[in-house]
N, C-alpha and C positions, 0 to 999 in steps of 0.2 A: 531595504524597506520597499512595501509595495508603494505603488502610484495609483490612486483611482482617478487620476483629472478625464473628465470627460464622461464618467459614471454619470451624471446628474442627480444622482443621487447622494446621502449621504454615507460615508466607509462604513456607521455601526450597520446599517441596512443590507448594504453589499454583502456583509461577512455573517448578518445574520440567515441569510439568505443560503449563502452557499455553504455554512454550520449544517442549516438544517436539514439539506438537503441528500448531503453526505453523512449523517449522520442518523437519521430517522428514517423507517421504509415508505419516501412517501414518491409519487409521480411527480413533474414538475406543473402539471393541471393542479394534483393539489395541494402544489406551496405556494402556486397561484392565488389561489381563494383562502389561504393560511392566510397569506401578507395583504390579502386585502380587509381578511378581518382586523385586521392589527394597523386598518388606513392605509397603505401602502398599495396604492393600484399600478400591476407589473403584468406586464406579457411573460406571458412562459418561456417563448424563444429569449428574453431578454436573463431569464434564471438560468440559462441556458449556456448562455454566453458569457456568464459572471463564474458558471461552474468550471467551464472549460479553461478561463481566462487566469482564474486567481488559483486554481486547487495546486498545480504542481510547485508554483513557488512556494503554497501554506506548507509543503508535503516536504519541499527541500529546507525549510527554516527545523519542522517538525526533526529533522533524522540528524541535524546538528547537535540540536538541543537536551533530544531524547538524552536517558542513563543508558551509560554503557550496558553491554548484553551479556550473560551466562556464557564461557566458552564452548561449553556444548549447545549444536545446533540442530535442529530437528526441519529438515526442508521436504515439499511436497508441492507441485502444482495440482492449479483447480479449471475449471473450464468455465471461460465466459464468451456469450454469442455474441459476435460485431458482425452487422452485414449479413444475417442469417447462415451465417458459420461458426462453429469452435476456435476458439484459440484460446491460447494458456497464459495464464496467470500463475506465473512461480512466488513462492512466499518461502520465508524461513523464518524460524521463531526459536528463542532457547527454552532451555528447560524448564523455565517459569511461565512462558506461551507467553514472552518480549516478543512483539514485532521488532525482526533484524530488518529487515528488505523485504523488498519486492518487486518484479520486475512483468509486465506482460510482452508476452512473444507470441506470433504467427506462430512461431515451428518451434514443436519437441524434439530435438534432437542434440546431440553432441556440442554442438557450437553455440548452442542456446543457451544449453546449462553452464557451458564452461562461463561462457560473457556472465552470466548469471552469477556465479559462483567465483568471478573473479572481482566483481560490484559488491557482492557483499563483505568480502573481504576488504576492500578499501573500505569501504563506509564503515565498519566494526570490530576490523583488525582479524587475525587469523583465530580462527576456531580450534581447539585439541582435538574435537570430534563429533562428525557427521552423521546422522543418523537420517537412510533415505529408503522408499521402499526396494521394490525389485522392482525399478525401471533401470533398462540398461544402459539412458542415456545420462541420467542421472551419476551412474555410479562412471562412466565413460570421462563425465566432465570432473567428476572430484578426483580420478586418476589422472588429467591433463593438468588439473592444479597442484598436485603432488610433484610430478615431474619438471613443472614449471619452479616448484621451490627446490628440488634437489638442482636444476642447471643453476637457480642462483645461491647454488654451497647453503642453504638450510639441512639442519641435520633431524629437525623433529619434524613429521610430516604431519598430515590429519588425519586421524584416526577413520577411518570406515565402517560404517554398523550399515548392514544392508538387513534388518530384520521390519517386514510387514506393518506388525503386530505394536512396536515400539512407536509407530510414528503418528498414533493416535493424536501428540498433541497438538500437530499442527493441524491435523485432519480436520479435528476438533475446532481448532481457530477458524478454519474457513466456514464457521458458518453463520459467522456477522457479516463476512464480507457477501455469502450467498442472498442474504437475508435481505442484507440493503438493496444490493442488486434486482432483488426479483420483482420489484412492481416498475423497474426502467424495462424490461421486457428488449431487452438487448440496445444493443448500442447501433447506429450507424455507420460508423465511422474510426479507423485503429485511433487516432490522435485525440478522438472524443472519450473512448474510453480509456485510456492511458490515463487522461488528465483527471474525470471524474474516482479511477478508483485510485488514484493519488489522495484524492480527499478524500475517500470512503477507511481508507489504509492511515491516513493522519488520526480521523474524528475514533477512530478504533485505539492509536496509541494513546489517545489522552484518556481513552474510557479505561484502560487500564493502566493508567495513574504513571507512564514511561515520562513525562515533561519534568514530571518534578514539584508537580503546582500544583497538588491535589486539594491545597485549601482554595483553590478556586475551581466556581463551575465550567463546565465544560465548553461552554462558550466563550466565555472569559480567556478561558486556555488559548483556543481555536482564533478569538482576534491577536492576542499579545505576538503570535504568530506574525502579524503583517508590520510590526513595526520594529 
């Protein structure tokens, strides 16, 4: 269960705050003057520090909770600017376009994907089959996970589809997560945005109905999250 002591505020306000924020394409100037229509007078630094502070916990309750996933897995990273640099955001989705995971990394490479691709394994259990594009560190890391299942005597490994053209559905997915993103006009800081698209990657699985609680609205979902 989360803790808000020390918020001064009240928990529906905190989580409505940090709902809308991750959840709607808006600035945090203007959730600012949202919550002050709604009487709620907040410093933006203050939406700021509620974002950072609650999203990865909402995000780790969210990936419990969620329905299990399609054993086929459709993986692809996307690019987000922290610090007026690129860096990658890996996603994987099954064949329904279920958020499985997600993970942001400094570096595309081998040891990225593999950490990558051995997380979402724990969290979703083993996949029959990977569908990634032609990247070759992609396909580097689903062969170090293969190998890693044949040293511990597994006899079915994961299937590999390295075709382009197939991997529209996550291509596709990435573009709420772009959408939210693009009026925060890049992040600061790796730890700032880890945490915000923790919660941009949560308010996304309730929008497609992965909780289970589709008779309740989307916020509703997003607080049951903290208790």
């Amino acid at each position: 269960m989360l803790t808000f002591k020390g918020c001064h505020y009240p928990e529906a306000v905190v989580l409505y705050a940090v709902y809308f924020y991750v959840r709607y394409s808006v600035s945090y100037r203007d959730l600012e003057e949202i919550m002050a229509e709604r009487g709620v007078t907040l410093d933006h630094t203050t939406l700021n520090r509620w974002v950072i502070k609650y999203s990865r916990a909402l995000a780790q309750a969210a990936k419990k909770r969620k329905r299990p996933g399609n054993p086929s897995c459709w993986t692809d990273e996307t690019y987000i600017e922290v610090k007026r640099q690129w860096i990658y955001l890996y996603r994987a989705v099954d064949k329904y376009g279920d958020t499985l995971d997600f993970m942001l990394s400094e570096r595309r490479d081998e040891e990225a994907v593999t950490h990558f691709f051995l997380h979402t394994v724990g969290s979703n259990g083993l996949p029959e089959k990977v569908v990634i594009d032609k990247s070759g560190a992609n396909y580097a890391g689903l062969l170090n996970l293969n190998l890693l299942l044949l040293w511990l005597g597994w006899h079915h490994l994961v299937e590999i589809r390295q075709i382009k053209y197939l991997n529209n559905i996550v291509e596709q997915d990435h573009r709420f997560i772009k959408r939210i993103t693009r009026p925060m006009l890049g992040f600061k800081a790796f730890h700032s945005a880890e945490a915000t698209l923790a919660g941009i990657e949560t308010a996304h699985m309730i929008r497609k109905g992965q909780l289970n609680l589709q008779g309740l609205p989307g916020f509703q979902q997003f607080a049951s999250l903290a208790g």
